[in-house]
C-alpha positions in Angstrom: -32.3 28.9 35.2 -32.3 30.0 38.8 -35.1 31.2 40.3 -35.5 34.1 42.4 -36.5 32.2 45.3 -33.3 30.3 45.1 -31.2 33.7 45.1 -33.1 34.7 47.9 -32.6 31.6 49.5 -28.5 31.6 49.0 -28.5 35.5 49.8 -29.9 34.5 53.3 -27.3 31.7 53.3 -24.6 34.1 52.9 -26.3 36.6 55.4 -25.7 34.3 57.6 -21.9 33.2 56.9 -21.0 36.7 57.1 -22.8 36.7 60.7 -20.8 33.9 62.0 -17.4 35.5 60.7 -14.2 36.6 62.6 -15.0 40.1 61.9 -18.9 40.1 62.6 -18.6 38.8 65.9 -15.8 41.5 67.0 -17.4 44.0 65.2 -20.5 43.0 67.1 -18.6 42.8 70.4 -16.8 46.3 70.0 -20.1 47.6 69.4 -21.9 46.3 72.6 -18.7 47.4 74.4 -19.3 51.1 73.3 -22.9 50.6 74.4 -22.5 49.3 78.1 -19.5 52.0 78.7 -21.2 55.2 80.2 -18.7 57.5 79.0 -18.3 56.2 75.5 -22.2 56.1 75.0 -22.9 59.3 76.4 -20.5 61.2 74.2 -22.0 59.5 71.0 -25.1 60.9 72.4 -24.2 64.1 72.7 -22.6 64.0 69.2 -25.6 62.7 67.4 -27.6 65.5 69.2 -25.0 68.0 68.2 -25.3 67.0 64.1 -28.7 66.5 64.3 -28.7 70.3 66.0 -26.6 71.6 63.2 -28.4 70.1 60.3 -31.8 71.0 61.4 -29.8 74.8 61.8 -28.5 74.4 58.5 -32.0 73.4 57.0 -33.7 77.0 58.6 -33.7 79.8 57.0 -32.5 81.6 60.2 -29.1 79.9 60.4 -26.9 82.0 62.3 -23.4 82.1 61.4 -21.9 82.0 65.3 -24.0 79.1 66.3 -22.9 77.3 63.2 -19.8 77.7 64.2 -20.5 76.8 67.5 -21.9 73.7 67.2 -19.2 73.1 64.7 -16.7 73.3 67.3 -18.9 70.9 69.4 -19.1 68.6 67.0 -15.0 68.6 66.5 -14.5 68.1 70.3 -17.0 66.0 70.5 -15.3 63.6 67.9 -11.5 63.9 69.6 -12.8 62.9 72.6 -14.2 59.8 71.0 -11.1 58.9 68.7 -8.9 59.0 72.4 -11.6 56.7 74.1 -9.9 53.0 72.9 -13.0 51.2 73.1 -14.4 53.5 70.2 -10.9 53.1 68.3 -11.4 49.7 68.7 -15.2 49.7 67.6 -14.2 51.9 64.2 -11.7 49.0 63.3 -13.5 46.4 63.8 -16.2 48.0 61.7 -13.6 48.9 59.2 -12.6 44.9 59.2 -16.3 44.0 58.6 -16.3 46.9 55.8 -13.5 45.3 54.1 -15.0 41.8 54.2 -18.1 43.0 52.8 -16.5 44.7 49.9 -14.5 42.0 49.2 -17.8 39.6 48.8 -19.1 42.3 46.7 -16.0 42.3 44.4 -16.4 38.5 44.3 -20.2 38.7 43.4 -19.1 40.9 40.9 -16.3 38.9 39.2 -18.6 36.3 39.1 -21.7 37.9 37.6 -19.7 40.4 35.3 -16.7 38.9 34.8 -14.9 42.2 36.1 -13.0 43.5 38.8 -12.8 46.6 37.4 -14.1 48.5 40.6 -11.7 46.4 42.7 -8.6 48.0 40.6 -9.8 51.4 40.5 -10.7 52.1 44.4 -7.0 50.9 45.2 -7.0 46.9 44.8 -7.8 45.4 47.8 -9.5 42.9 46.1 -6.6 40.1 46.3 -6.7 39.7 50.1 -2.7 40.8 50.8 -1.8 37.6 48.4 -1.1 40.2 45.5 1.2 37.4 43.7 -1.9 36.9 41.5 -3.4 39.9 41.1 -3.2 42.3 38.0 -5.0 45.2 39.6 -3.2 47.6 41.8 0.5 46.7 41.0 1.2 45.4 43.8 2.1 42.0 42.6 4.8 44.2 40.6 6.9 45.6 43.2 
């Protein structure tokens, strides 16, 4: 039997893999990108000020309907203006990438422990990489 310190131990391993992949390191990149450019960072900043102003309106007693809509508004310009800037474009799919890598280590720790893919199938497949020859899942393999 295994003990915990030994799962920590390979958990950290794994941490670590997943750092030095493909998709870390762009995600990573991407992300510093957004950072150092004025524009991009500066609009992020004003959108996280504008959700955390709408929450905390949303959480008073006194929320006014105009200003929710308001901010709203803010909030959707806000997040146009972002998906037209390409170097947040390229920061969401990269971070979608690293998403996808992650789930599909998940799916694998769970085929392994459980024996079932079950949550792989259900959410749309995914879990056979593109290589959907093998896979029983999404039907994919059928077509």
């Amino acid at each position: 039997m295994t003990g915990l310190n030994e799962v920590f131990r390979r958990a950290q391993a794994l941490g670590e893999a997943l750092s030095d992949t493909r998709e870390y390191v762009e995600m990573r990149e991407a992300e510093d990108a957004v950072a150092a450019d004025l524009e991009s960072s500066q609009t992020l900043s004003r959108l996280n000020a504008s959700r955390a102003a709408l929450t905390s309106l949303m959480e008073s007693a006194e929320a006014d309907g105009d200003t929710v809509k308001l901010i709203a508004g803010r909030i959707e310009e806000l997040q146009s203006a972002l998906a037209g800037m390409p170097l947040v474009a390229r920061r969401q799919e990269a971070r979608e990438a690293f998403a996808g890598l992650i789930r599909q280590v998940n799916q694998t720790l769970s085929f392994i422990v459980a024996g079932d893919m079950t949550d792989t199938y259900e959410s749309g497949c995914g879990g056979c990489s593109g290589g959907c020859a093998g896979c029983a899942g999404c039907g994919a393999a059928e077509g």
